[in-house]
N, C-alpha and C positions, 0 to 999 in steps of 0.2 A: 537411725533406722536399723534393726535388726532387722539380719534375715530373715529370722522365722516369722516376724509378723508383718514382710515385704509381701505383696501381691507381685511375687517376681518367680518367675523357673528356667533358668538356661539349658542347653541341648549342646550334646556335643557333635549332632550331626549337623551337617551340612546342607540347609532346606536346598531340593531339587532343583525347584522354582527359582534359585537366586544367584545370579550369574555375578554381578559386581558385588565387588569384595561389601563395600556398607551395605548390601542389602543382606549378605549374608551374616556379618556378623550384629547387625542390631536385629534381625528375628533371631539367632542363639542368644543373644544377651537377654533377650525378652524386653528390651523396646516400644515394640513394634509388634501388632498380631494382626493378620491380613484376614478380611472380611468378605472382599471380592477383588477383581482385577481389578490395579489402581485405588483401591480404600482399604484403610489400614486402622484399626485402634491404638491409640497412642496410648502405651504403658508406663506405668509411672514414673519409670528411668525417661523414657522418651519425652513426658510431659516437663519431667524437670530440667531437662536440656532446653527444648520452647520454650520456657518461661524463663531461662535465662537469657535464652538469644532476643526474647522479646521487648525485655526489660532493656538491653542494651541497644534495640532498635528503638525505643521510647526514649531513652536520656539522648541517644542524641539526634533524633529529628525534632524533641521540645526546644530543644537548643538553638536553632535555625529557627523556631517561629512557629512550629505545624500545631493546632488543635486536632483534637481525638473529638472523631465523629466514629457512628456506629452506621452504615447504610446497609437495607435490608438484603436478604440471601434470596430470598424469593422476590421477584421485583416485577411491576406491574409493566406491561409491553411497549404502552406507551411512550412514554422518549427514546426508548430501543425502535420505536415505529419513526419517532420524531427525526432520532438521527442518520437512518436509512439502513441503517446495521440489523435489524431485524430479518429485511429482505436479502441481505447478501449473503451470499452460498458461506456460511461457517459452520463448517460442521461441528464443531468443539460446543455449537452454542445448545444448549436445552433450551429447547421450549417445552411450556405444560401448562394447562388449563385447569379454571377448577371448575367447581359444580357448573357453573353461571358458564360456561363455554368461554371465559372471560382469556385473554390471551397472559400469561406470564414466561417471564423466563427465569433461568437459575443463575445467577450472581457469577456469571465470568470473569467479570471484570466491573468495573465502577463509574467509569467516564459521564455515563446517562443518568444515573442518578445521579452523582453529585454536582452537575450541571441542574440539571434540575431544581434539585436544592439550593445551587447559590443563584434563581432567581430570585429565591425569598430576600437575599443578602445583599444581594449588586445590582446597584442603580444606576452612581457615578464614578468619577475617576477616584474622587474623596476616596471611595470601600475601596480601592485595591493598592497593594495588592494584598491576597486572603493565600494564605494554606493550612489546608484541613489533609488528615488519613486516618488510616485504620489499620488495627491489625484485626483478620475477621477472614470468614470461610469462602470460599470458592469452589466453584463445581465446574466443570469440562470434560465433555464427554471424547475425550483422548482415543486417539486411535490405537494407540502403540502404549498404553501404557506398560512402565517397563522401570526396570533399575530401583526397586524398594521406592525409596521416598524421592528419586529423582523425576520420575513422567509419572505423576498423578491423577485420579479422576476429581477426586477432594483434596481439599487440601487449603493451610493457613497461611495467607499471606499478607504481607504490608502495602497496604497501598495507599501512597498519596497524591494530592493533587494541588495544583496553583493556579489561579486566577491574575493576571496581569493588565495593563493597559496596553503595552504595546510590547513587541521583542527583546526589546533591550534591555525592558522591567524582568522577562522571561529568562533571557541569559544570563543575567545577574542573580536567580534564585535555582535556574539549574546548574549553576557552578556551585552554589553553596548544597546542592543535594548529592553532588559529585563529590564531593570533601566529605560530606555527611558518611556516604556509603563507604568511602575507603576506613574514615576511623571504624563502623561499623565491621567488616570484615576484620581489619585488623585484629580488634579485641575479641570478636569471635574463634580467630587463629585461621583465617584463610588468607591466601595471596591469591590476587585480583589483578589482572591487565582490565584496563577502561580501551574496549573497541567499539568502533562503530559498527553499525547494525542496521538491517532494512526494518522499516515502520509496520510493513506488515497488514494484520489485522486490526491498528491500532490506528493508524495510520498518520499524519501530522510531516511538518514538516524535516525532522530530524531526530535518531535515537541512539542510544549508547547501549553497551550491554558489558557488565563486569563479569569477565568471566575467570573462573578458576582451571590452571590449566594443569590438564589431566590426559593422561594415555588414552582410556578409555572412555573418554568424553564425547559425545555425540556432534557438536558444534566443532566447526572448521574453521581455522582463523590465517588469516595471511598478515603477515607485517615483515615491510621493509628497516625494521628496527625502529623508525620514528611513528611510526603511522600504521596501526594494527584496522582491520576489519574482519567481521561475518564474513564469511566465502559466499554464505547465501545476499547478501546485498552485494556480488559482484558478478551474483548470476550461475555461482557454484554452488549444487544442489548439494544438499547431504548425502544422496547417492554419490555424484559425479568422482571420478577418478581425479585426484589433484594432478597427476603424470601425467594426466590425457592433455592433445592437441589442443578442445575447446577450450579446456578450463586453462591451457597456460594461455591462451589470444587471450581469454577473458584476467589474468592475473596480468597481463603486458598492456593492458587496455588501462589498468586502474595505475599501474602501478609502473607504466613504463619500462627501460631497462634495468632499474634498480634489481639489488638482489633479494631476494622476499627470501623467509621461514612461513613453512606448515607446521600448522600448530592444532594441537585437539584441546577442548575445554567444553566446563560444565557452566553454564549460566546459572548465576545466582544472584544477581539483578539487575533491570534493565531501569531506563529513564527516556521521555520520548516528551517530544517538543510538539503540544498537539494541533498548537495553532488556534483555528478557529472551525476546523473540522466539525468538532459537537456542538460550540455556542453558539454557529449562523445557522443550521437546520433545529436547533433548540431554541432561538431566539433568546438566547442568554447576552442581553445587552447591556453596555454601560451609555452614561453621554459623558461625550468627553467636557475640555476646557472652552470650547467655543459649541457647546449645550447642544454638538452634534452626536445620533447613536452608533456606537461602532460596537463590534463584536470583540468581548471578552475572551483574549489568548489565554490559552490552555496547558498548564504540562502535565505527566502521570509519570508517578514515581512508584518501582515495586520491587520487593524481595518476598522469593518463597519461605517461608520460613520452614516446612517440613524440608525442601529441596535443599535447603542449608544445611541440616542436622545429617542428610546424606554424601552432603559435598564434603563436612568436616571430615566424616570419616575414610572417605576417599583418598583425603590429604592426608590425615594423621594415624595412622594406623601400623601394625609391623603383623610377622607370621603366627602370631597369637592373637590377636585380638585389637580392641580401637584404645588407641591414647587420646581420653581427652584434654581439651586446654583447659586450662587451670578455672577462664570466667565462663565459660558454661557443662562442663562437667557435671553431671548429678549430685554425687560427692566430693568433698575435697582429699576425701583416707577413705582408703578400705583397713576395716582393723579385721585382724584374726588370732584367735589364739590359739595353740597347741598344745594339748595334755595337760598338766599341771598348770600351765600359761592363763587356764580359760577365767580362770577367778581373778585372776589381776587382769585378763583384758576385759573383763567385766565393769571393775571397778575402772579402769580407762576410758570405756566407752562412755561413761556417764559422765566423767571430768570434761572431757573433750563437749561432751553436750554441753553441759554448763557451761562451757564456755564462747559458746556460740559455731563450736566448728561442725560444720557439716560431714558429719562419720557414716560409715556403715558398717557395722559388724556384724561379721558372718557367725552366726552361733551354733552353724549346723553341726549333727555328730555324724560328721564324714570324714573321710582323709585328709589330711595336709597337703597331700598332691592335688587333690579336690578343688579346695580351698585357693591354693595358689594357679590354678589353672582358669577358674572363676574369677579371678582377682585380673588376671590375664588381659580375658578375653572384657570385662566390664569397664577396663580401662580409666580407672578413677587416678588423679596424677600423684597419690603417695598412698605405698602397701605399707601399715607399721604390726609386723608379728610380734607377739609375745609367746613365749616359751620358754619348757625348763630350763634352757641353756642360755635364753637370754638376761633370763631370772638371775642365773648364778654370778651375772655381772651386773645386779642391778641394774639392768636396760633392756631397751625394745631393739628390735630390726627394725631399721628404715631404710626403705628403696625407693625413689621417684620411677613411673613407669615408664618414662622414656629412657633411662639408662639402666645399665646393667650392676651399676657400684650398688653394695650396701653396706649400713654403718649402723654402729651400736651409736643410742643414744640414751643417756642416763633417765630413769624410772623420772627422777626429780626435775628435770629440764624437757622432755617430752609435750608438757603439755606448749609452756613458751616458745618452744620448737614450733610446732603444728600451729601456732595464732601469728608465728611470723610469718608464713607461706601464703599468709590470706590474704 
C-alpha cells in the first residue's frame, strides 16, 4: 500500500479526549476515528490489526474443537425473558422494540441464544459434548466508557460456548480453553496472569479472567504469588483503598497471613463455568444413560477483540509511538525513500510486493523528518530507507522499531532479507 492512495491521516497533536497512552496514539496513527462516547470507526490500519488478531483467535480455538456459528446482534426477548436476565437490574443491557411493540434486546452477550439454539442439537448424552463461537458484534450501554478501545459501547468480540453432560466433561474443555487463550495472547504479544474472578452478571458457578498487567489498568488483583484473584471477588471494590482497614480484613479473609502483591491489569479475556444457570430456566435438556432428563452444563468463553488492539499498545509502545508485534501489525516494513532514493524505492516497493511482503510506502512529498516521525508513531516492526547515500553503497537502511541499531543492507539481498522476517 502506498500512502497516497492509503485512506489514512496522522496528527501530530495529542487528541484532548485521550488520557491512556493506546488511545492516544491509535486516533494520531488514524486507526481509530470516534463516532460517539464509546464507538469508534475502525480504519483501515485498525481493521488490519482485527483481522489479524482474528485470524489467530480462529486457528486456535478450531484446534480444540469450536464450530463458527453466526448469533444474531438484535435478539428476540424471549429466552432473555426465559432465563430471568431480562428482568434483572442490568444496566449495560439495551432493550428496544420494533414496530409490533415486540420486545428485543441488543446482543450483550450470547448465552440465551445460543442455548436456545442447541435445543435444536441436544437431545442425548450421545450430542455432547458440542462447542460452537463467534467472532461478531456486541453492544453495552457502558456507563463509563472510557480509554479508546478499552470500555466500549460497541464493539467485536469472541465468544464461545460448550455444552457438556456433566462437570468433569466441563473441566476437561475449560482447561483446554485456558491453554487455547494463553497461546492466543502469546502470538498476539501480550503477557497474561490467569486469575480468578467473580461471576458477575454472568453468573455460573466459577470464572477466570486473563489479565494483562498494567499501571494504569482499572482491575485490581491480589496474589500471594501462587494464587492470584479479582480484588472485586474478594469484596474489593474498584473504588476501595487497597491500604484501607476493610479491604486488608477482606485480603486476610481470602488470603490468610500470607504475603499478597497489588497489582493493576487490563482484562482481555474472561472464561466462566455456567453450569446450569441458562439450560434449567431454558429447559435445554439432555437424557442421560439411564434415559433420565438432566440439565445441559454450560461454559462461555470471551475475548474483546477491539479491547486487545488497545491492550497491545498499552504493553508495547515507547515515547514515539506503538511497536507492533511482528503477527498482527498492519505492515510488516514501512519503506521510504529520500531524494534521489524515491525511484529505486519505488522499484523496491513493487519487488517486496511481488513477493508477498506486506509493505507500506510512504510516497508523500514531505520531509524526511516527516517521514521518519510517521514511521514512528505507526509502529510497523521494520523501517527500510532508501537514499542518496545509501545508494552510494549499493544498499538500503534497515532498522527494526524496537531498537535503535541500523544497518546497511545490500540492494541485491534486501529482498531475501525482508521474506526471512516473515
Amino acid at each position: 500500500m502506498k500512502y497516497s492512495n492509503s485512506f489514512l491521516r496522522t496528527t501530530k497533536e495529542t487528541p484532548k479526549e485521550a488520557e491512556l497512552i493506546s488511545h492516544q496514539y491509535l486516533l494520531r496513527g488514524g486507526f481509530i476515528a470516534p463516532t460517539a462516547a464509546g464507538i469508534y470507526t475502525l480504519m483501515p490500519f485498525g481493521y488490519r490489526v482485527a483481522d489479524k488478531i482474528t485470524k489467530i483467535i480462529e486457528e486456535e480455538l478450531r484446534a480444540i474443537g469450536v464450530e463458527d456459528i453466526r448469533l444474531p446482534v438484535v435478539q428476540t426477548a424471549r429466552p432473555w425473558k426465559e432465563s430471568g436476565r431480562y428482568y434483572e437490574d442490568i444496566d449495560e443491557l439495551w432493550k428496544v422494540k420494533n414496530r409490533s411493540e415486540e420486545d428485543f434486546v441488543l446482543a450483550m452477550t450470547g448465552e440465551e441464544m445460543v442455548a436456545d439454539a442447541a435445543k435444536r442439537v441436544i437431545s442425548s448424552y450421545k450430542d455432547l459434548p458440542k462447542l460452537v463461537g463467534q467472532i461478531n458484534l456486541k453492544v453495552r450501554d457502558e456507563a463509563r466508557a472510557r480509554g479508546g478501545l478499552l470500555r466500549l459501547r460497541e464493539f467485536m468480540m469472541q465468544d464461545a460456548y460448550s455444552f457438556t453432560k456433566d462437570e468433569a466433561q466441563l473441566d476437561e474443555i475449560y482447561n483446554k480453553f485456558i491453554e487455547a487463550y494463553k497461546k492466543i495472547f502469546e502470538r498476539v504479544g501480550v503477557q497474561t496472569v490467569v486469575i480468578e474472578s467473580d461471576t458477575g452478571a454472568m453468573g455460573g458457578s466459577g470464572a477466570h479472567e486473563f489479565m494483562m498487567i498494567a499501571e494504569n489498568g482499572e482491575d485490581k488483583i491480589v496474589s500471594d504469588g501462587t494464587r492470584a484473584v479479582n480484588a472485586e471477588k474478594i469484596g474489593i471494590s474498584k473504588e476501595d483503598e487497597l491500604d484501607g482497614a476493610e479491604a486488608q480484613a477482606k485480603v486476610k479473609e481470602s488470603f490468610g497471613d500470607a504475603q499478597v502483591e497489588f497489582m493493576r491489569g487490563i482484562e482481555v479475556g474472561n472464561i466462566f463455568k455456567l453450569g446450569t444457570k441458562y439450560s434449567k430456566p431454558q429447559k435445554l435438556m439432555y437424557l442421560d444413560e439411564n434415559n433420565q432428563l438432566q440439565p445441559v452444563i454450560m461454559g462461555s468463553y470471551g475475548i474483546g477483540v477491539d479491547r486487545l488492539i488497545g491492550s497491545i499498545v498499552e504493553a508495547s509502545h515507547d515515547d514515539n509511538g506503538m511497536i507492533w508485534p511482528k503477527n498482527v501489525s498492519p505492515y510488516l516494513v514501512h519503506l521510504i525513500g529520500i531524494g534521489d532514493g524515491i525511484q529505486s524505492a519505488i522499484g523496491l516497493y513493487e519487488q517486496l510486493k511481488d513477493s508477498g511482503v506486506e509493505v507500506f510506502y510512504d510516497d508523500r512529498d514531505v520531509s524526511p523528518g516527516e517521514k521518519f516521525a510517521d514511521a514512528d508513531l505507526l509502529g510497523f516492526p521494520y523501517r527500510i530507507t532508501v537514499s542518496p547515500k545509501t545508494l552510494a553503497e549499493n544498499s538500503v537502511e534497515v532498522k527494526a522499531r524496537k531498537s535503535d541499531e541500523m544497518k546497511l543492507v545490500s540492494l541485491d539481498e534486501i529482498v531475501e532479507t525482508v521474506k526471512s522476517w516473515m
